[in-house]
mmCIF file of the N, C-alpha and C atoms, coordinates in Angstrom:
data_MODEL
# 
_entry.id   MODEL 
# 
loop_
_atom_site.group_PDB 
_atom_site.id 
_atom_site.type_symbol 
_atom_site.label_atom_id 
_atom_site.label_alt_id 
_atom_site.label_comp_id 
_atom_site.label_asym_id 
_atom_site.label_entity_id 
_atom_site.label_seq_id 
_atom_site.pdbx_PDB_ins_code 
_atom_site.Cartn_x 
_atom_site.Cartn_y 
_atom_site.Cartn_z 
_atom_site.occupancy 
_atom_site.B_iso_or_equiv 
_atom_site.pdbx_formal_charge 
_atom_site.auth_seq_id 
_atom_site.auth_comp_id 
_atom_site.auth_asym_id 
_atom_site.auth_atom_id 
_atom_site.pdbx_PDB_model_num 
ATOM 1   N N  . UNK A 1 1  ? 0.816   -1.206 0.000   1.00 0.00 ? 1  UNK A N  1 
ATOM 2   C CA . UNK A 1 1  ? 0.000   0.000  0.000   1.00 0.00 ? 1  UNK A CA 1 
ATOM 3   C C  . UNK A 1 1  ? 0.853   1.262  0.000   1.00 0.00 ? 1  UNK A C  1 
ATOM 4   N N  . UNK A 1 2  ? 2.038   1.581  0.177   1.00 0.00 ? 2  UNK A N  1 
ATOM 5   C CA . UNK A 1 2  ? 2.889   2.414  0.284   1.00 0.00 ? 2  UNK A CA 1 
ATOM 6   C C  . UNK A 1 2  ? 2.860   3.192  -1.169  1.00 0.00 ? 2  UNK A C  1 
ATOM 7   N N  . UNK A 1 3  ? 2.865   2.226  -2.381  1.00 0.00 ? 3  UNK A N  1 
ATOM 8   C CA . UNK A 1 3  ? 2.488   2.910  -3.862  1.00 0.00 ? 3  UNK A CA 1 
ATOM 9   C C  . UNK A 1 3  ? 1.787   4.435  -3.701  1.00 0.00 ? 3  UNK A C  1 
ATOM 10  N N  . UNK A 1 4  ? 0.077   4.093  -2.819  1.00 0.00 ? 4  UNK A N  1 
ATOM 11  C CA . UNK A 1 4  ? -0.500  5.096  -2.319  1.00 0.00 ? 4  UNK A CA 1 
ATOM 12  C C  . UNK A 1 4  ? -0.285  6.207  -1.451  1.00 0.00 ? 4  UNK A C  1 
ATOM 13  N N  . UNK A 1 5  ? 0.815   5.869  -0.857  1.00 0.00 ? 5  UNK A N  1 
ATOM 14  C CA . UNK A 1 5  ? 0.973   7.253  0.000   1.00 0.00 ? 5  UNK A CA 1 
ATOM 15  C C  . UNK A 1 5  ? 2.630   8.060  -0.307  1.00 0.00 ? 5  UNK A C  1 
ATOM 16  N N  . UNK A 1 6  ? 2.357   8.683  -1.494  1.00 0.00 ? 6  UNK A N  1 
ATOM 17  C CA . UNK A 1 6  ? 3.844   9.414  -2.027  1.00 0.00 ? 6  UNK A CA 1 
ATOM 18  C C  . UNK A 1 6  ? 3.152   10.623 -1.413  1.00 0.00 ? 6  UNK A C  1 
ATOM 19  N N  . UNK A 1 7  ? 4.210   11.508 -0.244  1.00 0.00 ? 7  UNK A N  1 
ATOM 20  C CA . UNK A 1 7  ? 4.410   12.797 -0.050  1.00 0.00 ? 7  UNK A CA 1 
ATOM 21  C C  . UNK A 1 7  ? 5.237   13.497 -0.452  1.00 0.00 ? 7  UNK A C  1 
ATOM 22  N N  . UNK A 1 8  ? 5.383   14.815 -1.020  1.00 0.00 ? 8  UNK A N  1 
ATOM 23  C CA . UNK A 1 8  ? 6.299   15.425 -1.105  1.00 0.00 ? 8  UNK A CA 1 
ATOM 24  C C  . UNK A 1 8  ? 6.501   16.225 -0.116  1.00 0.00 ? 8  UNK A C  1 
ATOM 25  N N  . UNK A 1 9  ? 7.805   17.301 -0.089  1.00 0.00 ? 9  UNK A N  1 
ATOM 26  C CA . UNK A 1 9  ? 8.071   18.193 0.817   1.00 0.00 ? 9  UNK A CA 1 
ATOM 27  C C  . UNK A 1 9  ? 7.014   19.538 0.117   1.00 0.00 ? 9  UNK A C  1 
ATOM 28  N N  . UNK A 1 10 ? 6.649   20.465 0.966   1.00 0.00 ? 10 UNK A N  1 
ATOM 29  C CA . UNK A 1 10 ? 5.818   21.592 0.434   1.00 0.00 ? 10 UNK A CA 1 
ATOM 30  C C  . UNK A 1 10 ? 6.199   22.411 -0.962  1.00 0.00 ? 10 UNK A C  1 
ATOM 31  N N  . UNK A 1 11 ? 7.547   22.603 -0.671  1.00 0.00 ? 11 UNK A N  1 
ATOM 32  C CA . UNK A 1 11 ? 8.530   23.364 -1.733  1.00 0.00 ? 11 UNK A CA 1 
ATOM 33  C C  . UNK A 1 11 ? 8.356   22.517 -2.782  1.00 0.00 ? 11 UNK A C  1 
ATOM 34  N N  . UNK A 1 12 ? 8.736   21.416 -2.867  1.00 0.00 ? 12 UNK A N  1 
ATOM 35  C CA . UNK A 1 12 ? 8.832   20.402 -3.840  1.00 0.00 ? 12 UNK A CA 1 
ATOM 36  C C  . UNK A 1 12 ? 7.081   20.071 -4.577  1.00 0.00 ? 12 UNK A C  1 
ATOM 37  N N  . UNK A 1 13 ? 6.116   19.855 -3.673  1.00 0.00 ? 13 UNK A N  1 
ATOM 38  C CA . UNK A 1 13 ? 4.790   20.160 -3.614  1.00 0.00 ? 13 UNK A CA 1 
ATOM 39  C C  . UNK A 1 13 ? 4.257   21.377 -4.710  1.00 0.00 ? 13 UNK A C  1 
ATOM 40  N N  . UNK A 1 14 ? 4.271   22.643 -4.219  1.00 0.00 ? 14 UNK A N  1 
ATOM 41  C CA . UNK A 1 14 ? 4.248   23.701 -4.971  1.00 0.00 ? 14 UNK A CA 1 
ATOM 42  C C  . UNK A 1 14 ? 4.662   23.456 -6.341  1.00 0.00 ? 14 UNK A C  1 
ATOM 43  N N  . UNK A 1 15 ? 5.990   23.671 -6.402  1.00 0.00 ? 15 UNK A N  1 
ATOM 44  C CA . UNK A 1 15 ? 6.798   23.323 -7.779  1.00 0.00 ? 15 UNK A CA 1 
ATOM 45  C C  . UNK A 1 15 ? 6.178   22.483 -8.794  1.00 0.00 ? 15 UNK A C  1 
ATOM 46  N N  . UNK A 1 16 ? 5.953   21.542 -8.044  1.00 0.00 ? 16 UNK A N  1 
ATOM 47  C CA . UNK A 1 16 ? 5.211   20.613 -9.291  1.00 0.00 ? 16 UNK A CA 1 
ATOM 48  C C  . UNK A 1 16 ? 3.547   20.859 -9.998  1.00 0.00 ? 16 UNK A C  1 
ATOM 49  N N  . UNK A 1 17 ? 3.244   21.352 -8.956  1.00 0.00 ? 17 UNK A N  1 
ATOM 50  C CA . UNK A 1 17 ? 1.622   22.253 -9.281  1.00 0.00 ? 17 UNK A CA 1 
ATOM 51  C C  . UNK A 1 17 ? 1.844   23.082 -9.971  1.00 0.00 ? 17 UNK A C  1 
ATOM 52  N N  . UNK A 1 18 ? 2.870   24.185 -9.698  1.00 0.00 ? 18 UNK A N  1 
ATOM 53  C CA . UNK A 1 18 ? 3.127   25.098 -10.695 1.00 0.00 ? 18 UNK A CA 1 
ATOM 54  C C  . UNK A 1 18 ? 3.723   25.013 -12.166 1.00 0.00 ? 18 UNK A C  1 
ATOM 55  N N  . UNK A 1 19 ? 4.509   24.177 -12.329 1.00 0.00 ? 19 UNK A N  1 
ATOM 56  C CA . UNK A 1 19 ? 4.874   23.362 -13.206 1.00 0.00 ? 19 UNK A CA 1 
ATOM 57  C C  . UNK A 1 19 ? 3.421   22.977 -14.142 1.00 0.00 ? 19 UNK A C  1 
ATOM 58  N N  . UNK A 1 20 ? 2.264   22.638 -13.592 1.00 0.00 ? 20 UNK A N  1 
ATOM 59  C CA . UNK A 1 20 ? 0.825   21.773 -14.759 1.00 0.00 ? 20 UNK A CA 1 
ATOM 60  C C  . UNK A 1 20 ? 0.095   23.151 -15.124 1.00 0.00 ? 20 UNK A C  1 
ATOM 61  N N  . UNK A 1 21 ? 0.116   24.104 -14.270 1.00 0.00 ? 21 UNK A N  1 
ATOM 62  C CA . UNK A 1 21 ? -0.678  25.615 -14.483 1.00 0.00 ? 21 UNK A CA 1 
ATOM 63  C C  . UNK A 1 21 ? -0.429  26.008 -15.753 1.00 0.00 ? 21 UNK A C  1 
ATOM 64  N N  . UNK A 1 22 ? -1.068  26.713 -16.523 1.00 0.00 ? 22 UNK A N  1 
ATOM 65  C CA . UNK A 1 22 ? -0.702  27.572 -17.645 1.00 0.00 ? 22 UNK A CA 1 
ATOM 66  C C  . UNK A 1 22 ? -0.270  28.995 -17.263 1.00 0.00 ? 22 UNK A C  1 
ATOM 67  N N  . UNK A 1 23 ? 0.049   29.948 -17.996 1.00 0.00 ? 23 UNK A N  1 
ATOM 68  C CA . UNK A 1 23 ? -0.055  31.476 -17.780 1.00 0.00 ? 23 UNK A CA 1 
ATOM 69  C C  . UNK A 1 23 ? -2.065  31.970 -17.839 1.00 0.00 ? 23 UNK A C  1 
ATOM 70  N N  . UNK A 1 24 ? -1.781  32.969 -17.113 1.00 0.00 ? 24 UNK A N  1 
ATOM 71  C CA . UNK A 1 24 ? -3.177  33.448 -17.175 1.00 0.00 ? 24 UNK A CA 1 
ATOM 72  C C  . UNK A 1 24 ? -3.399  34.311 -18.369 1.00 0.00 ? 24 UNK A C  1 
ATOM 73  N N  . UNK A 1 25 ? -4.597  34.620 -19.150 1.00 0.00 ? 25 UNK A N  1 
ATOM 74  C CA . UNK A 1 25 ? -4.504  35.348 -20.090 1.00 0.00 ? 25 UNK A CA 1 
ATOM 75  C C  . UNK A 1 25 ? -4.866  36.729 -19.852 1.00 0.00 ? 25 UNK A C  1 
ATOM 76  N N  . UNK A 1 26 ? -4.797  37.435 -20.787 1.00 0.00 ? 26 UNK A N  1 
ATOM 77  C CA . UNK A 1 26 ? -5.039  38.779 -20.384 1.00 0.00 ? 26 UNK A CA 1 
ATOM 78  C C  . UNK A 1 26 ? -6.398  39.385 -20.559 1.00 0.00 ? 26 UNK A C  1 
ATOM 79  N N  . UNK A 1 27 ? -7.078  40.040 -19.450 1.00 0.00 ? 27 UNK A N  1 
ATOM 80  C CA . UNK A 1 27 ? -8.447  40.362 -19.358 1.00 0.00 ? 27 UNK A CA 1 
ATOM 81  C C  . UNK A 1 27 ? -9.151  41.218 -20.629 1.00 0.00 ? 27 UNK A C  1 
ATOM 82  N N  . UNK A 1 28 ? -10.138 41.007 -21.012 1.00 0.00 ? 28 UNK A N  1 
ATOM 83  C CA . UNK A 1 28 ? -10.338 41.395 -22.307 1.00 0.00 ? 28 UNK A CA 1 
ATOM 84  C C  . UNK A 1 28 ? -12.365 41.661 -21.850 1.00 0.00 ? 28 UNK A C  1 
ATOM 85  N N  . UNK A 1 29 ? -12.789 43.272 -22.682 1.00 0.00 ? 29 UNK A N  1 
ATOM 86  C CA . UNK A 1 29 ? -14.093 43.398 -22.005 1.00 0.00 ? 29 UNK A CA 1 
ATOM 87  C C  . UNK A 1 29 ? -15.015 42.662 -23.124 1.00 0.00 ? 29 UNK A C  1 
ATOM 88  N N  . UNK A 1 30 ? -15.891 42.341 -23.265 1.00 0.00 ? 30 UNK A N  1 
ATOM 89  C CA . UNK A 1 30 ? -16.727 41.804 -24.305 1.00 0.00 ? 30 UNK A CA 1 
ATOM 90  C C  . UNK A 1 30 ? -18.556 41.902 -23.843 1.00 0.00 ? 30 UNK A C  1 
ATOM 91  N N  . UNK A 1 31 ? -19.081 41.840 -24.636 1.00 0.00 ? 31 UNK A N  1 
ATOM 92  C CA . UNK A 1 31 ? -20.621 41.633 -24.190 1.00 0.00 ? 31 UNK A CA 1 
ATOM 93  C C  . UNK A 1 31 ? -20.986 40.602 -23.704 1.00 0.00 ? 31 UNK A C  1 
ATOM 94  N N  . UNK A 1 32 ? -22.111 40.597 -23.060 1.00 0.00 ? 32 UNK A N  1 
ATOM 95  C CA . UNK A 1 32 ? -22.407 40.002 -21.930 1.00 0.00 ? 32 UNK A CA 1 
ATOM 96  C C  . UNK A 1 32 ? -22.928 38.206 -22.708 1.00 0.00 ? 32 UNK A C  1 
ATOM 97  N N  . UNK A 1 33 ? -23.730 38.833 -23.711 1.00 0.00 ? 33 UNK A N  1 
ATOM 98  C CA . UNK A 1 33 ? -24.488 37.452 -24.550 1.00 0.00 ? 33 UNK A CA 1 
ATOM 99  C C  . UNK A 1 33 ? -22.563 36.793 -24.960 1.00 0.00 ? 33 UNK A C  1 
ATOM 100 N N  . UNK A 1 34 ? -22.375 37.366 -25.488 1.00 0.00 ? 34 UNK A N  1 
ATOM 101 C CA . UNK A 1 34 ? -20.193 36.656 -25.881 1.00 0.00 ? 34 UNK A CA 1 
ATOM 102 C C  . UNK A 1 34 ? -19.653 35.885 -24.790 1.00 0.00 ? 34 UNK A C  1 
ATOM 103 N N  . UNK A 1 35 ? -20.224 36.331 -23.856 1.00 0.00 ? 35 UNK A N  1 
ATOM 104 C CA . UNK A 1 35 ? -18.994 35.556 -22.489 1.00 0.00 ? 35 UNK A CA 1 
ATOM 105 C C  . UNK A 1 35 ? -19.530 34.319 -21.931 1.00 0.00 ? 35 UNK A C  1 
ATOM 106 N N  . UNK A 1 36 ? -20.434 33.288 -22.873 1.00 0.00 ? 36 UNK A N  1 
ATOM 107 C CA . UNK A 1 36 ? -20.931 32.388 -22.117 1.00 0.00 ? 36 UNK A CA 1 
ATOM 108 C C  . UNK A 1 36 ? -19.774 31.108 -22.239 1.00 0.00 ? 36 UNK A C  1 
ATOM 109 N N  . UNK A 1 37 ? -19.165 31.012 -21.186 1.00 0.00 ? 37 UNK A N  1 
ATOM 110 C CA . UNK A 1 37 ? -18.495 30.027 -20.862 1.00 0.00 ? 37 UNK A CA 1 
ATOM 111 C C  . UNK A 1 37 ? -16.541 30.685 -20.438 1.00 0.00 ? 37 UNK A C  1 
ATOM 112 N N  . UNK A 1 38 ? -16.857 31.593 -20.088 1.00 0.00 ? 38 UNK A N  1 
ATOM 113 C CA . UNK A 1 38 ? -15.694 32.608 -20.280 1.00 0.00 ? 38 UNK A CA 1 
ATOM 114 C C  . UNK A 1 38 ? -15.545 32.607 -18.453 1.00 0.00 ? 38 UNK A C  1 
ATOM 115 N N  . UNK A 1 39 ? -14.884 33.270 -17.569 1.00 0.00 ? 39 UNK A N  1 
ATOM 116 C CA . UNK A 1 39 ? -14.569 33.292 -16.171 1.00 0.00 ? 39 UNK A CA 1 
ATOM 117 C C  . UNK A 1 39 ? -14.297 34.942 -16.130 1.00 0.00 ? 39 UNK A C  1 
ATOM 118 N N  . UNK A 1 40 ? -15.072 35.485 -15.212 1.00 0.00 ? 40 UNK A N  1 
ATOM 119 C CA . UNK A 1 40 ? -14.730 36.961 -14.653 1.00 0.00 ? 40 UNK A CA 1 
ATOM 120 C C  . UNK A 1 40 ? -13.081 37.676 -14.173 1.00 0.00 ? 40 UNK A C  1 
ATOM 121 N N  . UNK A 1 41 ? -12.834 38.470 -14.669 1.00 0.00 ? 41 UNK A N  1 
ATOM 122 C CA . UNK A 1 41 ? -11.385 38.698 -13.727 1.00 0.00 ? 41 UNK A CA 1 
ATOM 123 C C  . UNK A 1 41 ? -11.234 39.796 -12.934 1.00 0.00 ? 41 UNK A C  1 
ATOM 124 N N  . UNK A 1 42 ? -12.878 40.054 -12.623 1.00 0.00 ? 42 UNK A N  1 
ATOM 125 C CA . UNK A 1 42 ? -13.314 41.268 -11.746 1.00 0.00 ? 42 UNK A CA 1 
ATOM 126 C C  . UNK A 1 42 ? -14.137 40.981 -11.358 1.00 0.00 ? 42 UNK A C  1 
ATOM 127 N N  . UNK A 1 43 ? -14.841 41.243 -9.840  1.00 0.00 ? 43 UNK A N  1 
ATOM 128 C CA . UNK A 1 43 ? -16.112 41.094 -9.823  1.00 0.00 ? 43 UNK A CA 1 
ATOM 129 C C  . UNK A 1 43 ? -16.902 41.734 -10.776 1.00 0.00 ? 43 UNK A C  1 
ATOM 130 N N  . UNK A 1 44 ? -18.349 41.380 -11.017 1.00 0.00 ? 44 UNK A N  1 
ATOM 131 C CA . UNK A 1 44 ? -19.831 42.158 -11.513 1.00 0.00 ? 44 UNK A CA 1 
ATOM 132 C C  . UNK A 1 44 ? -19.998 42.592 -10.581 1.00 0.00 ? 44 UNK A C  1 
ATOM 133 N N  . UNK A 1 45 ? -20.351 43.729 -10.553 1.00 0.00 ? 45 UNK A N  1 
ATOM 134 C CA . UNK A 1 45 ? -22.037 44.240 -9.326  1.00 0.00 ? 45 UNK A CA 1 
ATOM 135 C C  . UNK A 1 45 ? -22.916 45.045 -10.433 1.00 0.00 ? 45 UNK A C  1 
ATOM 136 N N  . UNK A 1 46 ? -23.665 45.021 -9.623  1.00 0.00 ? 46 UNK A N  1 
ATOM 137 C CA . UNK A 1 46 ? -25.082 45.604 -10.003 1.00 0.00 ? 46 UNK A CA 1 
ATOM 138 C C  . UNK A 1 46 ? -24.922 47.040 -9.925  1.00 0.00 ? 46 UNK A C  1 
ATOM 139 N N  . UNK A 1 47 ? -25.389 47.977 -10.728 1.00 0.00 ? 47 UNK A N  1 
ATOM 140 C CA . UNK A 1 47 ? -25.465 49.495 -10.395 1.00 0.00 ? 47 UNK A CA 1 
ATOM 141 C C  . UNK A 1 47 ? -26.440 49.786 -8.922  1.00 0.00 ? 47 UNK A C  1 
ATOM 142 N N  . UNK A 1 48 ? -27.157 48.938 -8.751  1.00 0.00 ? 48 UNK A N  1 
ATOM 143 C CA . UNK A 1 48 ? -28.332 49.449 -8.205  1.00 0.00 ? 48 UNK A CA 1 
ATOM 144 C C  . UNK A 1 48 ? -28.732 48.000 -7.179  1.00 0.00 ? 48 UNK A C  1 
ATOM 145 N N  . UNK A 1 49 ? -29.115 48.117 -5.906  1.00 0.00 ? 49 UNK A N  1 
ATOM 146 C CA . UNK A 1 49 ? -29.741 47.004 -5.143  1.00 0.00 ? 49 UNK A CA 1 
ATOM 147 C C  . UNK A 1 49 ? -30.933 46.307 -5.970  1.00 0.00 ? 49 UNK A C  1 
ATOM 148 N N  . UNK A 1 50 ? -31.030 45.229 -6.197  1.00 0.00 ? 50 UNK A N  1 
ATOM 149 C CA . UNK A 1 50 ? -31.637 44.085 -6.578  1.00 0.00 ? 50 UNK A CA 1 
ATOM 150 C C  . UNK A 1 50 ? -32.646 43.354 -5.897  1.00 0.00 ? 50 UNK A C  1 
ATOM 151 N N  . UNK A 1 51 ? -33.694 43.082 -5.913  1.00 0.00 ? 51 UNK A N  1 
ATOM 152 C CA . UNK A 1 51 ? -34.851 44.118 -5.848  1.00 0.00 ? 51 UNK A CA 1 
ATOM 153 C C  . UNK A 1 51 ? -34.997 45.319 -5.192  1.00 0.00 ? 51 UNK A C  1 
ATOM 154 N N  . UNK A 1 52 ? -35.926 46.087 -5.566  1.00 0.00 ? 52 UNK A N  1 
ATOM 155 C CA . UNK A 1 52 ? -35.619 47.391 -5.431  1.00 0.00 ? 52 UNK A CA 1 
ATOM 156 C C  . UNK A 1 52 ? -36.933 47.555 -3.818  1.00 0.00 ? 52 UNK A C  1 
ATOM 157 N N  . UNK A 1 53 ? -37.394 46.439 -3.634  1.00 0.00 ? 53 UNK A N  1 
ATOM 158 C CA . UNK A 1 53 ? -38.257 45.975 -2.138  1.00 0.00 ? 53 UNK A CA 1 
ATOM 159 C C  . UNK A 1 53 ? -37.649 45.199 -1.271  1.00 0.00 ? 53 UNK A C  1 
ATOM 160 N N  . UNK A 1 54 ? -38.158 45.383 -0.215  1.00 0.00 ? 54 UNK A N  1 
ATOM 161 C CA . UNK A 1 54 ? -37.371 44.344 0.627   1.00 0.00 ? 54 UNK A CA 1 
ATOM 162 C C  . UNK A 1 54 ? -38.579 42.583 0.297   1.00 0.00 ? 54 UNK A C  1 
ATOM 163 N N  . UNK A 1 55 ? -37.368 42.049 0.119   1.00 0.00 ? 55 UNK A N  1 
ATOM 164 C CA . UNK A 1 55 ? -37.934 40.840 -0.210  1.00 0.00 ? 55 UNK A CA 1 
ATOM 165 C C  . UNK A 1 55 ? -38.298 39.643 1.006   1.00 0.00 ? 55 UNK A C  1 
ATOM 166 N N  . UNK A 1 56 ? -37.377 40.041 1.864   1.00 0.00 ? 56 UNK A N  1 
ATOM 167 C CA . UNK A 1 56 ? -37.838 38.967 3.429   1.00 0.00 ? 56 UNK A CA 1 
ATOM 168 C C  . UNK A 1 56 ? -38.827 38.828 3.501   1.00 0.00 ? 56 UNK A C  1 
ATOM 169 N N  . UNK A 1 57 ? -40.047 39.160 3.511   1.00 0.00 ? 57 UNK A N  1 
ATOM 170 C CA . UNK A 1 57 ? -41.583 38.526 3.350   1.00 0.00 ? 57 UNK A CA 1 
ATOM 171 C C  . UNK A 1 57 ? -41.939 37.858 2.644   1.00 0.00 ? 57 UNK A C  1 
ATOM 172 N N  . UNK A 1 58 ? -41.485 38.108 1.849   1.00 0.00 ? 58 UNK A N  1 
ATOM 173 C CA . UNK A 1 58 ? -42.162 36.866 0.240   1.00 0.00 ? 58 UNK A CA 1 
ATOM 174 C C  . UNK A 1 58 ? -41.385 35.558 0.710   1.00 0.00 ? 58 UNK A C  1 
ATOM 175 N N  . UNK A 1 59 ? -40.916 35.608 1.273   1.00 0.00 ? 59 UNK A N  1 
ATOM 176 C CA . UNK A 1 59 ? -40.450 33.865 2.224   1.00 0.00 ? 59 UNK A CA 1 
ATOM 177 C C  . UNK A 1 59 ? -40.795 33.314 3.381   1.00 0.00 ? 59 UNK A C  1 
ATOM 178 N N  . UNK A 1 60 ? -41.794 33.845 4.447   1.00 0.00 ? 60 UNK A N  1 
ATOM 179 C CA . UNK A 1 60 ? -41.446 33.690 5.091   1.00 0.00 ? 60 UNK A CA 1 
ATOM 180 C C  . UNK A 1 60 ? -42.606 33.124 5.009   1.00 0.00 ? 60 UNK A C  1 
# 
């Protein structure tokens, strides 16, 4: 069972993770319908609070 338990040291650890990573690409703005399947490199927010009521009642 030993097959199963290879540790590395942290340093050595790291290195090799970093090693499978790619470079990140560079952030680029596009429309909203374009970015389906794409990852943010900023948050979104909203201009404005979402609903514009308080919604805690409609649940309870």
């Amino acid at each position: 069972m030993a097959e199963f338990f290879n540790v590395l040291p942290p340093d050595e650890a790291r290195a090799l993770l970093l090693s499978h990573l790619t470079r990140p690409v560079e952030a680029e703005v596009m429309a909203t319908a374009a970015a389906l399947g794409r990852v943010t490199a900023q948050p979104v927010r909203a201009p404005h609070a979402l609903p514009t009521f308080n919604c805690a009642p409609c649940f309870s």
